[in-house]
C-alpha positions in Angstrom: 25.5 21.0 7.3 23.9 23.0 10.7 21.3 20.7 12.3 19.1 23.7 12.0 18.6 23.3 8.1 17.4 19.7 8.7 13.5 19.4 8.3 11.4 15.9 7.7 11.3 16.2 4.2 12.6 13.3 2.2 12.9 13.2 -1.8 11.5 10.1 -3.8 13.4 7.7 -4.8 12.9 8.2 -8.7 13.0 11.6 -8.3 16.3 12.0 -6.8 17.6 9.2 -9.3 16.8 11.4 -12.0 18.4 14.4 -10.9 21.4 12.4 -8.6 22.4 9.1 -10.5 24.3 6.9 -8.5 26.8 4.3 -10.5 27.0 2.7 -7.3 25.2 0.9 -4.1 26.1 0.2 -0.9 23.9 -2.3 1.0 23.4 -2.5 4.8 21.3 -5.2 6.9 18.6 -3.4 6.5 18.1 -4.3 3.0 18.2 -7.9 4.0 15.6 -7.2 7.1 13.2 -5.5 4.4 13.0 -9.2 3.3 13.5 -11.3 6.6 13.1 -10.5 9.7 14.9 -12.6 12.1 18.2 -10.8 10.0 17.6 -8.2 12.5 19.8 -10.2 15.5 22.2 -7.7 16.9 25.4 -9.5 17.4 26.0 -13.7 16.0 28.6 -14.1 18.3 26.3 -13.3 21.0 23.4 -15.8 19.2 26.0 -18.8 19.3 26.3 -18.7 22.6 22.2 -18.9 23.1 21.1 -21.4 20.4 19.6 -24.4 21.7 21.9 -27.1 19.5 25.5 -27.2 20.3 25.9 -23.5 21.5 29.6 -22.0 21.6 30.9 -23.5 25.1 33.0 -21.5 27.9 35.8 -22.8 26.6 35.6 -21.7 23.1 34.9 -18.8 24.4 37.5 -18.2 26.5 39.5 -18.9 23.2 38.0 -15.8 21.6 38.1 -13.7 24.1 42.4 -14.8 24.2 42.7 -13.5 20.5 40.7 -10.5 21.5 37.8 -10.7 19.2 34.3 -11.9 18.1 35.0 -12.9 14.5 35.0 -16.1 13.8 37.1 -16.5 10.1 40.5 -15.6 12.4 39.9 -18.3 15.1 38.7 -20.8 12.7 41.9 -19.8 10.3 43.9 -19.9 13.8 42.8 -23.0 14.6 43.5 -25.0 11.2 46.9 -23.8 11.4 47.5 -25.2 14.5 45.9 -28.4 13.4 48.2 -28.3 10.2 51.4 -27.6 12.3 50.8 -30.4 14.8 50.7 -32.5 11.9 53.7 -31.4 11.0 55.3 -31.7 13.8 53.5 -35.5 14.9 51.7 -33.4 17.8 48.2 -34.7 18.8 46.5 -32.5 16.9 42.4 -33.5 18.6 42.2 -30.8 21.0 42.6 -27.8 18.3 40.4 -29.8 15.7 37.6 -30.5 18.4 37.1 -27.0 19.1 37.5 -26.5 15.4 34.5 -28.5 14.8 32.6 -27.2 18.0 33.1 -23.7 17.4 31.6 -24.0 13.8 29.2 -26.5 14.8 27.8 -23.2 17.3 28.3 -20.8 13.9 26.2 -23.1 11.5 23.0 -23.6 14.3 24.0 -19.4 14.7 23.3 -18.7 11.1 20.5 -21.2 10.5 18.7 -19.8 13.1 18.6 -16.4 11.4 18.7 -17.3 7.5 16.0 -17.7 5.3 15.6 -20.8 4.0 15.7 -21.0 0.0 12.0 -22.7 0.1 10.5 -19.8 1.6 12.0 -17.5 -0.6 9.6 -16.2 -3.8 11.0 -16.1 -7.2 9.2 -13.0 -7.2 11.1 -11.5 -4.7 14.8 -12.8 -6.4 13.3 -11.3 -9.6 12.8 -8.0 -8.0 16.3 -7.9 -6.2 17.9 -8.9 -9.3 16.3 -5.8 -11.1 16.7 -3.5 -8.2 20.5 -3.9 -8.5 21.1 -3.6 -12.1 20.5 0.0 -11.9 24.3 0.1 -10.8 27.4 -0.6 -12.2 29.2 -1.6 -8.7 26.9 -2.8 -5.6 29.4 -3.2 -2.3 27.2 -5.5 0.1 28.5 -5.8 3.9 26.2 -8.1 4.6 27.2 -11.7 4.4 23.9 -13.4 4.3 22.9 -14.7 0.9 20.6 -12.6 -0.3 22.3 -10.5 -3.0 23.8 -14.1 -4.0 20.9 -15.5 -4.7 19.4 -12.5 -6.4 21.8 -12.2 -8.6 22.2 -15.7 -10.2 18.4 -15.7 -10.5 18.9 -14.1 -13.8 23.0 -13.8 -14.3 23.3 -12.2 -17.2 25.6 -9.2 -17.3 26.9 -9.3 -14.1 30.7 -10.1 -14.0 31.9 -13.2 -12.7 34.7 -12.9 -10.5 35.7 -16.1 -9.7 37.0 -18.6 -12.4 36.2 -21.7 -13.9 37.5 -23.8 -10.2 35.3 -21.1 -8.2 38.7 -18.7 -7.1 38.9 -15.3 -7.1 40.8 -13.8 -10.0 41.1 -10.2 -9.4 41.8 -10.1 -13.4 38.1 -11.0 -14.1 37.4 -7.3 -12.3 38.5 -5.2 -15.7 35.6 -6.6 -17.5 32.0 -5.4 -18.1 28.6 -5.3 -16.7 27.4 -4.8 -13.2 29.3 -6.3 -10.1 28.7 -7.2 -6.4 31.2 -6.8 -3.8 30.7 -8.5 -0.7 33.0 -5.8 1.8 32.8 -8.4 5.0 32.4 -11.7 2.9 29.8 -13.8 2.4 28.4 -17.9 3.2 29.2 -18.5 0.2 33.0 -17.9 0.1 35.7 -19.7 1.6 39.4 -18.8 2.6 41.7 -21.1 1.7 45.1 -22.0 3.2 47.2 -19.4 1.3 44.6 -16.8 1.9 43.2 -17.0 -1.9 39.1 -16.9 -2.1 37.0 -20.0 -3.3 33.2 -19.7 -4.2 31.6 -22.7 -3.2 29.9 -24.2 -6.3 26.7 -25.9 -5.0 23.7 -25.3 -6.1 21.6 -22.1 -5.2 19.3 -24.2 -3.1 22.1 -26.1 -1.6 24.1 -23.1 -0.2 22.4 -22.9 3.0 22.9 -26.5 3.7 26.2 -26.7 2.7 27.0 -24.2 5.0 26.0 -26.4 7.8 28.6 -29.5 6.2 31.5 -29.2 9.5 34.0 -29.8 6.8 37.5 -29.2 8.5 40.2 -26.8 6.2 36.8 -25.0 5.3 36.9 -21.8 6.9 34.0 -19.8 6.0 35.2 -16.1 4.5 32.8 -13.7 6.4 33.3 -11.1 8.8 30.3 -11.3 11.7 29.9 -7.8 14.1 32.6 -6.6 15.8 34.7 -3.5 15.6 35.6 -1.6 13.2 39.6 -1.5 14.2 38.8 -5.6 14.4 36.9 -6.2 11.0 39.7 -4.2 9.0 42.7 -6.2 10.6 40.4 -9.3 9.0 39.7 -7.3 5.7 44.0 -7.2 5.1 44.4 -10.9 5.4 42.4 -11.7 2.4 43.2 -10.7 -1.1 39.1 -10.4 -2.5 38.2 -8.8 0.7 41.0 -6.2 0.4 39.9 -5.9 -3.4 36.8 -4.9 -2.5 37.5 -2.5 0.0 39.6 -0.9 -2.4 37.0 -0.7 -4.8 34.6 1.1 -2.5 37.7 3.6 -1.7 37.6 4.3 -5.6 34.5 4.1 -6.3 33.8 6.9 -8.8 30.1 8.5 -9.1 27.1 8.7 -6.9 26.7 6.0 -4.4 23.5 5.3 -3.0 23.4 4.1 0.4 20.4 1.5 1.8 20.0 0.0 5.0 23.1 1.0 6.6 23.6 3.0 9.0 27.2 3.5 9.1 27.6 3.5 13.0 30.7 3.0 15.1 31.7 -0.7 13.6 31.8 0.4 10.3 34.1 3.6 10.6 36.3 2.0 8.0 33.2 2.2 5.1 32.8 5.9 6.3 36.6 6.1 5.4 36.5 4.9 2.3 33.8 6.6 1.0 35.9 9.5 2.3 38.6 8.3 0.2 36.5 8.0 -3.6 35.2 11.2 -2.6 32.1 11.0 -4.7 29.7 13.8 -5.6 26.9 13.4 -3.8 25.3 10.4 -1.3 21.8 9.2 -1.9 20.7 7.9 2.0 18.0 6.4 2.3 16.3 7.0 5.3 12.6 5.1 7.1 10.0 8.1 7.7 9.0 6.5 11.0 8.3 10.2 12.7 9.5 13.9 12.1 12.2 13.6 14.8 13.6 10.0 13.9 13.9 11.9 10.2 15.8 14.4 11.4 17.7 12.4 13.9 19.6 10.4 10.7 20.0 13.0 9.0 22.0 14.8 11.5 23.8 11.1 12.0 24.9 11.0 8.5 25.8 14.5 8.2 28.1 14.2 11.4 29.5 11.2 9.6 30.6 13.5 6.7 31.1 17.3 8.4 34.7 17.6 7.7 33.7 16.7 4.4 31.5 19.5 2.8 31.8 18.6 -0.7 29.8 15.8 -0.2 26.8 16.8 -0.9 24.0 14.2 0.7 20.7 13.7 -0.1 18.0 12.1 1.7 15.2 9.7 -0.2 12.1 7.9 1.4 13.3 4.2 1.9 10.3 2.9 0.8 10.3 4.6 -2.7 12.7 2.8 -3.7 12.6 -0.6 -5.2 14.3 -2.5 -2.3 12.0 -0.7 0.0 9.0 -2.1 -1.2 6.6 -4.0 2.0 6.0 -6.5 -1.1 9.5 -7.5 0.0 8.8 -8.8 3.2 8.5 -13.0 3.6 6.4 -13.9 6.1 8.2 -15.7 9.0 6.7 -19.2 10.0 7.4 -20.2 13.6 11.1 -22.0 14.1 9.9 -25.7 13.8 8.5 -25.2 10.6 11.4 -23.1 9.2 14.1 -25.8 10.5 11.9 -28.6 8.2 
């Protein structure tokens, strides 16, 4: 698609969905930003290292920086095996279990931070959400916060459960009916477990957040935080509902509507797989902040997609579409109040 056939029109959201259904979504941070702002941080590694309570030290830095990445599920998973082992073995095992503890002591202040507390969140908004995605049958999330989690047991009803009665992920539950979020990089609400299995964690909707923040050790949060591309695959193959999902996105069959995501450099593998489920067409949502920035994505998108000309895409006002809406937005108090 020549750049010279791109113009600063944009299509409204119910009038492309009439004429380009999409059985699927695909989610991005800006979704969650339409709704919280402090989600727009750029990198949480980064942010551990600057919050003011227990930020990640030199040293636990130096240990991520020895395994050559910023995500924190394999260091945390790295570091309970060593802490298993030395048992094992009758080594000391405090020096591995103390930066255990102080590397996700710096995650939980990290996320907190950042995350919107459940108080401040409207039931209006949830109720909204939860509408918004049941006009798919499959929404893939890459964004770990809990946003779509909460949304969608707001109202649960006919979307598919995926985890069984003890909270673990049975990839049998996936052949059933009804709509169905796939979190592509994880989620704070889902654990790895030692034999690389996936657990929900079952506390209540308003206790999510704060259980996060519980420095249980063996827990090691199942998320995958901003890095590379190369680097969040490697993490994507050592966990079965993670690999599920990106499998799912690789098949997805229909339409897929894309929102919030821009589909940059770290998230080559997504641009693969939609690739790879070769659907019809892409519904991309794109902000109509000035004729050139309009132009400028779609000439992004389409040079994510050249080599691919049956794709057709198609470009829709962001803010036609349900989780576009300014409504969205919570207000943000300042930190002291939020950390109450």
């Amino acid at each position: 698609m020549p750049s010279a056939n791109f113009d600063a029109t944009l299509a409204a959201w119910p009038e492309l969905a009439s004429r380009r259904p999409c059985s699927g979504l695909l989610l991005g941070n800006g979704a969650s930003r339409m709704v919280w702002r402090p989600f727009a941080y750029f990198s949480l590694f980064e942010l551990a290292q600057r919050v003011r309570n227990k930020p990640l030290g030199l040293t636990d830095q130096a240990l991520f920086k020895s395994m050559g990445t910023e995500l924190f599920e394999p260091v945390l998973t790295a570091l309970n095996t060593t802490v298993r082992v030395n048992a094992a073995l009758a080594i000391s095992s405090s020096a591995p279990l103390n930066r255990y503890y102080a590397i996700k002591e710096a995650l939980i202040h990290a996320v907190r931070s950042v995350h919107i507390p459940w108080k401040l969140l409207p039931a209006s908004t949830l109720r909204t959400l939860n509408q918004a995605l049941r006009n798919y049958r499959s929404i893939y999330s890459s964004n770990y916060d809990l946003l779509a989690h909460w949304a969608m047991s707001h109202a649960p009803e006919g979307f598919q459960e995926l985890f069984d009665e003890e909270g673990v992920f049975d990839v049998r539950r996936s052949r059933g009916e009804g709509h169905r979020v796939l979190y592509l990089h994880g989620g704070l609400h889902l654990l790895k477990q030692q034999d690389g299995s996936t657990r929900q964690r079952s506390a209540r909707e308003s206790a999510l957040l704060d259980g996060f923040a519980v420095n249980t050790p063996g827990d090691v949060p199942l998320f995958i935080n901003e890095s590379s591309s190369d680097d969040k695959l490697r993490a994507i193959r050592t966990s079965d509902y993670l690999s599920w999902c990106h499998g799912e996105l690789a098949c997805h069959d229909g339409g897929l509507c894309i929102f919030g995501h821009r589909l940059d450099s770290s998230d080559r593998h997504l641009v693969e797989a939609i690739k790879q489920a070769n659907p019809g067409h892409l519904a991309i949502a794109v902000h109509p902040l000035s004729e050139a920035a309009i132009i400028g994505q779609k000439q992004h998108y389409a040079g994510l997609f050249a080599e691919r000309p049956d794709i057709e895409l198609c470009f829709f006002d962001a803010s036609s579409h349900p989780l576009g809406q300014a409504e969205l937005a919570v207000a943000v108090p300042p930190a002291s109040k939020r950390r109450r």
